[in-house]
C-alpha positions, 0 to 999 in steps of 0.5 A: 417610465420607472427612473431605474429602468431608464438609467438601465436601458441608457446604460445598457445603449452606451455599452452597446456601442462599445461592444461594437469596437470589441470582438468576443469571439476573436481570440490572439495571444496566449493568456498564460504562458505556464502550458506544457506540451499536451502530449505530456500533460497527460502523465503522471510523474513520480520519481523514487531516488536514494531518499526513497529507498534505492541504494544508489541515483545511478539507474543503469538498467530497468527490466519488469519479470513475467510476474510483474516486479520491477528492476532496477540495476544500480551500483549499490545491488539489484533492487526489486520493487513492488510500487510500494517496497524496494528490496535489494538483491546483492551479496549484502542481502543474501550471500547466494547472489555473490554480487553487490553492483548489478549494470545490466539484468535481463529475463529470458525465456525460461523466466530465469535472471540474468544480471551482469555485474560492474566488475563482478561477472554474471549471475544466473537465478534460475526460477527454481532459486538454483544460482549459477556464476561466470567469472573470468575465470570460468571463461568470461572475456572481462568481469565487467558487463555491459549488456545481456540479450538472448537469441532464438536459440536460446543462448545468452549474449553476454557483452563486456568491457573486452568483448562477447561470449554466449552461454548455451542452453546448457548453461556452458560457455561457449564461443559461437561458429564465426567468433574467430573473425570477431573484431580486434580478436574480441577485445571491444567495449559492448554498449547495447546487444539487440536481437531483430525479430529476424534472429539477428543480433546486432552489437553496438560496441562503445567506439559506435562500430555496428556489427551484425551476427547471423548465419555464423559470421559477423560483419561490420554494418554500413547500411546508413547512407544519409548521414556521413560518417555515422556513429550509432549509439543505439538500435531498436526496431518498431512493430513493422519490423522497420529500424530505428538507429541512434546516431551521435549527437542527436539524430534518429534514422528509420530504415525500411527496405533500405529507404532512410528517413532522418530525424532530428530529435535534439532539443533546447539549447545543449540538443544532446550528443547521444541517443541512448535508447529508442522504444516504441510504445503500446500506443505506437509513439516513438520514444528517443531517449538522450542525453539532455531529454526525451523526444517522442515521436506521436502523431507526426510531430515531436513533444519534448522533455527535460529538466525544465518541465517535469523531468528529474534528470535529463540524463536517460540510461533506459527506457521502458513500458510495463504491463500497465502502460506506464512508462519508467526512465533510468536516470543517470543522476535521479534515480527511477521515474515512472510516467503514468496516464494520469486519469486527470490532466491539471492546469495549475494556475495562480488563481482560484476558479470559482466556476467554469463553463462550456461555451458553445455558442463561441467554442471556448471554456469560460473560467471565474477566478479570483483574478478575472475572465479566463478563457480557454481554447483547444489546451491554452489559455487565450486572450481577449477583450472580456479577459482584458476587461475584467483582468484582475476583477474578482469573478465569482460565477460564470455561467452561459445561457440557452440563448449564448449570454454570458452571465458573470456574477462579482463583487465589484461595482459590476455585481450582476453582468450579462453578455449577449451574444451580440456583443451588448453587455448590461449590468446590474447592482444595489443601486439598480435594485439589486438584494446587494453589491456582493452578488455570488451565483445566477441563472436565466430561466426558461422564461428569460428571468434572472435569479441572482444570488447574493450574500444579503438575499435573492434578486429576480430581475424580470425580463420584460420589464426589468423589474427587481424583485428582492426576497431578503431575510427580514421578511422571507428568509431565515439566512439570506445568504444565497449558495447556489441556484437550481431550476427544475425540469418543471421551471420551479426554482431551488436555491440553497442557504448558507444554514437556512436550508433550500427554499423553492420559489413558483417561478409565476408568482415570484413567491417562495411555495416551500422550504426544506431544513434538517427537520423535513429530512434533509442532511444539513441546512448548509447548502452548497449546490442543488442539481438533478443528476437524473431524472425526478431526483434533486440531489443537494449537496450540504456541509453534512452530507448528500441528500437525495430527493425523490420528486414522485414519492418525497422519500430523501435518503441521506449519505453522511459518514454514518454510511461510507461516504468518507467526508460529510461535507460533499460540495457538488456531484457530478454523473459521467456516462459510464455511471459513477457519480463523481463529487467534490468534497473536503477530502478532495475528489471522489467517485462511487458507483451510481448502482451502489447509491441505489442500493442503498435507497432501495434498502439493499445495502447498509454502505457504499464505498467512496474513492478518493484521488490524488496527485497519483492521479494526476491531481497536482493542487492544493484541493478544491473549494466549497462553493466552486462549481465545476461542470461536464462537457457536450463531450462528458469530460469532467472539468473540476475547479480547484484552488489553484488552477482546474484538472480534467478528466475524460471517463472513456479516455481515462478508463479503468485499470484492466491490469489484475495485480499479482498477489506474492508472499514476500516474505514470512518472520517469525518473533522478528526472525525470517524464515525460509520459504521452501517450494515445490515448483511442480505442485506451485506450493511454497511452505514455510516450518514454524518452530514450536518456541514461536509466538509471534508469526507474521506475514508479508505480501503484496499486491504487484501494481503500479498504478496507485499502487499504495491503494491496492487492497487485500483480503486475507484468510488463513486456512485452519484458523479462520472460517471467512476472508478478512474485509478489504484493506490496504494491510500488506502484512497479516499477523497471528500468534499463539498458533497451535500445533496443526497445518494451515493454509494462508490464502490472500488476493489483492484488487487495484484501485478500480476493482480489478481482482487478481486472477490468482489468489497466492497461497503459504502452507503454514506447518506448525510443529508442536513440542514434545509434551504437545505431541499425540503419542506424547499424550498418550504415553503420559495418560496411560501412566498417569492413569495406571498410576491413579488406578494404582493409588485408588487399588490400594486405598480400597483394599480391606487388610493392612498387610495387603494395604501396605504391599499396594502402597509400596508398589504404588510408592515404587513405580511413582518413584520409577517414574521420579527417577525417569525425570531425575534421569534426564538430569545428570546432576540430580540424581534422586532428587525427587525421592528425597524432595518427597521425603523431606516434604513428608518429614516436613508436612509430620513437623507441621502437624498434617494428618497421615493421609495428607502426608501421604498426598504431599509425598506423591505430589513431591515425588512428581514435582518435576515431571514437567522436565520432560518437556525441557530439552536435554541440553538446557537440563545438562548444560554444565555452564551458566544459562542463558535469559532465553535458556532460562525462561525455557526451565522456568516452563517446566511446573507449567508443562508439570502441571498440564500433564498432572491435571487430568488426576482429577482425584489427587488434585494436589499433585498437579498444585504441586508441580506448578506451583513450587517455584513461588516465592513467598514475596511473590517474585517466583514462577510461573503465577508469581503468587505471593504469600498465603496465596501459594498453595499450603503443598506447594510451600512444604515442597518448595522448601523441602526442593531448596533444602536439597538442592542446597545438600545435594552435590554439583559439578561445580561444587559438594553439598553444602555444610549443614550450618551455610544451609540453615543460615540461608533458610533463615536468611530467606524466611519471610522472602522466598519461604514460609515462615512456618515451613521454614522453621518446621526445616530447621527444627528438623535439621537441629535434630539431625545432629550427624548431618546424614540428610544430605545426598 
């Protein structure tokens, strides 16, 4: 007999024996005391304070509207939240709501606000944005509110510091049949109004007196007989219509059909002196919220919270459940939390899991971990004699056999371990004939073979003779460092490199048949685990992707970042029962539709869209490893190994979230200024006017969910401008600028994180106003000037005889300069500023040598130099004072405006040249080109002297024209700089010959 195979079976004898004195199936104390209440292990907690965005830690109330917002009353205002923005409701924000604190808000049924100030009185905002106010003074008994309920009349319950008051339906005041007989002559502290499903409406006051109003009469409640002398803090009722009350200090009493049953709800060691609210869920859990904690009611037994678990603040002002199940606590000190059903329940330990398997032989999980043998039964941790034997060993891979063994893979003297399932333990390592002594993964075949694979080659220990059979890199591999091992439905054998690619071994032979690397197709040669999701498909999972083999044709189809998959290292894959193949990857977890990686096989897309999760969902760790293996239940729950601890997930339990969310226009700013949103109720159509001077038009909306809310997604599309919806995005704000003048129609719809589209897209009528000179009729009326002007011009060039040449040239000079004097009308400090501009440009243009009939085109394109003034308001062209920047920069758009109105004279081009170009400099600082030097158009130069030079000799209110000598100075002072030199001394030639000074105004 071979030496090695008897020092096996001699080993394998004496740990027989001393598994006889162990029990692995017998299991006593808890491993790991860090377990909280299952109950609660299943939420997800999120916490907003003032560092988030409230205005204040204090939460004095919660309420969600019918379109889906939450709010949350603090002392600072009312804040209005999306899951993504807080918005602060106060007289700080918007001077209507004429409140800053906000104690109580309530909704009622005509969908309009109530809130209730700390000293400030009740505000009404009425769904049509109408907001009403009562004061002290309109009647109120105390300006300080404390509680706000409707009846079933529809009148509003308005409890205060010095009793109550109702408002009818005709929002009046009003003092209920019965209000007489009210205790102390109304003058109480209100703690809590409540109205049972009967009509009936129960007051609590702040001294724990119960009184009830029905019937127009009022009386002081006795009917809790089992506690004496009761003091109730709160009252609520379940979906039976049985009664819970609060009673001081910690006890609950349900009522149904005058039978009481008591329950104590108090918790740790201060058990709370108050219950502050008591609500029923969705689910029909009972929730008791206190001063020291929360207590919930389920399944007939008692979970409970405070600060040493996961609460914020134990102090609980109010509880609530939104439309999408989550549960959201007012804190006295913390601000708001918000309990979600998290689609992962985590268990954190102070370990990595480097592999975790379901053991049904024994009903327990087995976990790898850096630090031993974990095991797991029913939510905790148990201990026992193979954790007491490997405690603080490094176990690298666990994994459970067809037959019950227990296979553990480690890098102690160990290495390769197998558990039977009666109790006999045997072991093998190098010097027994393993590849090496840091074994990594293994697997028993159908045949009872163990493949084990370690960091220096690949061990196949024979089942019946014991045999090592060792495949190293010196002869087969090109890397022999074993990551995973897979076997076939046929019994072939899939193992998986660290850069070598996959090798497939002929379990008969023992020899490898074929290897497969980034040259036959696949993805990458860094392979970290081999698997068939499904039936005659290998899908293997490498540092550059996923690949996927079809067995029947050999076809590998690839997905990498080329083709959506967000992370090229994907570590493992996983399919739930409900289609959605999830995986494991550098980016943490992830999940895609199994439909949408077969379209992409079959060609029918180019890419598929991953989803990646986080602590929002539950995943509380520090991410997952690479070669880490996690696996799914008999159950079809997933079990995830992650750095430190695991997270679990049940596809049905855990299912998607039906909750469409609702789409809303938050807001609408134009250039940084907001705007008003005006609305029509009656044809729910809200339009917004945007000014003609705007540019920048931005808008903002929302998607209101509160489940991953920050991964809600939007397509927008705006009506007018665009043809196609946008892609999906996470963008809560669409921008747009240079709109033209026109109506449009802003349309965006959201879906949530699961696919779930809003049922109602929301929709901005958009009107874009246009300026005077962008108007139709503007249009027009210019055209047919401009072009009776031309016919005009064009008439007179034509005519045979000089006399009637002249005539039609005087007309033509007198109705261009009429319509010169229109726009030096709009000026009151100007008047003929345009006739002697086109005279002194003609005088100019002779000066410089300019033919008649270049003269003659200077003079037209002078004379209607400033048509573009037009388009300036009359109070910026009249403004007797200094004008503003932003006046100024509407001035200086007149030769652009000018010169649009000019262009379409396609035969005197000049004319346009003209109007838009006189304000350039000639060291190019000038407007609206900011053209320099020879650059400026020729005309444009003549007429930009010749408009200084009248400007200069023209009278304003602020002064008389200038003497003729300050004027020649300031040509020659700016020669060179603002004129052309040329032009320049062609004007003080002119000037010197016009001794007596009469070209002035």
């Amino acid at each position: 007999m071979d030496v090695k195979y008897y020092n096996m079976v001699k080993r394998r004898i004496l740990l027989t024996i001393y598994a006889l004195f162990i029990s692995s199936y017998i299991f006593s104390q808890p491993q790991n005391n860090n377990t909280d209440d299952s109950f609660f292990k299943e939420f997800v907690s999120r916490n907003w304070n003032a560092e988030s965005g409230l205005t204040g830690n204090t939460i004095t109330d919660i309420m969600q509207d019918d379109d889906g917002y939450m709010y949350f009353g603090t002392y600072s205002g009312l804040m209005r939240f999306d899951g993504v923005d807080f918005i602060s409701l106060n007289r700080l924000y918007d001077e209507r709501y004429d409140f800053l604190s906000a104690r109580t808000v309530f909704q009622d049924s005509r969908n309009h606000l109530w809130v209730g100030s700390n000293d400030e009185g009740v505000t009404c905002i009425k769904h049509t944005g109408e907001i009403l106010k009562y004061t002290a003074k309109d009647g109120l008994p105390n300006n300080s509110i404390r509680a706000i309920c409707e009846d079933k009349n529809n009148f509003m319950w308005i409890g205060t510091a010095s009793g109550i008051i109702c408002v009818n339906r005709q929002y009046i005041l009003e003092k209920l049949v019965g209000f007489d007989k009210l205790p102390n002559g109304n003058h109480f502290t209100v703690n809590q109004l409540y109205c049972d499903t009967a009509g009936r409406m129960w007051i609590i006051t702040r001294t724990e007196e119960l009184y009830c109003y029905t019937g127009g009469k009022i009386q002081e409640i006795h009917m809790i007989k089992s506690i004496e002398n009761p003091v109730v803090t709160t009252v609520a009722q379940d979906s039976t219509g049985a009664f819970w009350f609060g009673v001081a200090p910690h006890y609950v009493v349900k009522v149904v059909d005058g039978k009481e049953t008591v329950y104590d709800v108090g918790y740790g060691k201060q058990r709370g002196t108050a219950v502050t609210r008591i609500f029923q869920d969705s689910d029909k859990n009972m929730w008791f919220a206190l001063d020291n904690g929360i207590t919930v009611l389920h399944d007939g037994v008692f979970s409970y919270a405070d600060t040493s678990n996961f609460l914020v603040d134990d102090n609980i002002n109010q509880i609530m459940e939104d439309h999408e199940k989550n549960i959201w606590l007012a804190l006295d000190r913390g601000g708001i939390q918000k309990l979600s059903r998290g689609k992962f329940q985590t268990t954190n330990i102070s370990s990595t899991v480097n592999a975790i398997a379901q053991d049904s032989f024994r009903n327990v999980i087995w976990m790898a971990c850096d630090n031993g043998l974990y095991c797991y039964k029913n939510n905790k941790f148990i201990e026992n004699d193979l954790t007491r034997l490997f405690m603080n060993i490094r176990i690298r891979h666990v994994g459970v056999t067809s037959d019950g063994s227990i296979l553990l893979n480690c890098y102690e003297k160990y290495n390769q371990i197998k558990i039977h399932l009666d109790g006999t333990i045997e072991y093998w390592n190098k010097d027994d004939g393993l590849a090496g002594n840091k074994s990594r993964v293994s697997i028993q075949t159908k045949n009872g073979d163990i493949y084990t694979g370690t960091i220096t080659g690949l061990s196949i220990i024979d089942h019946k003779t014991g045999e090592i059979k060792n495949i190293y890199k010196d002869n087969f591999l090109y890397n022999d460092f074993i990551m995973c091992l897979y076997e076939d439905d046929e019994g072939m054998v899939w193992f998986g490199t660290d850069g070598g690619g996959v090798y497939i071994i002929n379990p008969q032979t023992k020899e490898i048949t074929k290897r497969l690397t980034k040259d036959d197709g696949l993805v990458g040669n860094i392979v970290f685990k081999i698997s068939s999701v499904r039936e005659d498909e290998i899908w293997i999972c490498t540092g550059s992707g996923l690949s996927i083999i079809s067995k029947t044709t050999g076809k590998i189809t690839n997905f990498d970042l080329s083709n959506g998959f967000g992370s090229d290292g994907v570590f493992q894959v996983l399919l739930d029962y409900t289609h959605r193949v999830w995986g494991t990857s550098n980016q943490g977890i992830f999940n895609v539709k199994l439909s949408d990686l077969d379209e992409v096989i079959h060609g029918e897309r180019k890419t598929v869209h991953l989803t990646f999760f986080s602590k929002l969902d539950g995943i509380h760790s520090g991410g997952v490893t690479s070669t880490s293996v996690s696996m799914q239940d008999d159950k079809g729950r997933l079990w995830f190994t992650l750095i430190d601890g695991f997270t679990m997930l049940d596809p049905l339990r855990n299912a998607s979230n039906n909750y469409a969310p609702t789409v809303k226009i938050q807001s609408v700013t134009a250039d940084n200024e907001k705007l008003e949103i005006t609305s029509d109720l009656r044809r729910s159509r809200f339009t917004v006017n945007v000014a003609p001077k705007i540019k920048r038009l931005n808008i903002k909306y929302t998607g209101i969910s509160f489940v991953s809310s920050e991964h809600v997604q939007f397509k927008t599309k705006l009506e007018g401008f665009e043809k196609d919806y946008s892609e999906w995005t996470k963008e809560r704000t669409a921008s747009f600028t240079n709109l033209k003048p026109g109506n449009y129609i802003f349309h965006v719809i959201a879906k949530n994180p699961d696919g779930i589209q809003s049922t109602n897209e929301a929709t901005l009528y958009i009107i874009r106003k246009a300026h005077l000179w962008q108007q139709t009729w503007f249009k027009i009326v210019m055209s047919i000037l401009i072009v009776g002007i031309t016919f005009l011009v064009v008439v007179l060039r034509f005519r045979a005889y000089s006399k009637r040449q002249e005539e039609i040239e005087k007309l033509s000079i007198e109705v261009t300069s009429a319509l010169a004097q229109t726009i030096d009308a709009k000026d009151k400090y100007t008047k003929g500023h345009s006739n002697r501009v086109a005279k002194y440009s003609r005088m100019l243009a002779a000066a410089l040598g300019e033919k008649e009939k270049t003269q003659e085109r200077i003079y037209y394109a002078a004379l209607l130099h400033d048509i573009g003034k037009i388009g300036i308001p009359n109070a910026i062209i009249n403004k007797p004072g200094k004008l503003t920047d932003e006046e100024y920069e509407i001035i200086k758009t007149h030769p652009v405006i000018g010169s649009d109105i000019l262009k379409s004279i396609s035969s005197m081009p000049e004319i346009s040249i003209g109007a838009r170009s006189h304000h350039e400099r000639f060291d190019g600082k000038g407007y609206p080109d900011g053209l320099a030097g020879e650059e400026i158009p020729w005309i444009a130069r003549i007429i930009g002297v010749a408009d200084a030079y009248d400007a200069m000799t023209s009278n304003r209110s602020y002064r008389d024209y200038l003497p003729q000598q300050r004027v020649k100075e300031e040509i020659l002072k700016y020669r060179g700089i603002q004129f052309d030199p040329k032009v320049a001394d062609a004007m003080i030639k002119i000037m010197q010959a016009d001794i007596d000074y009469v070209m002035h105004e």
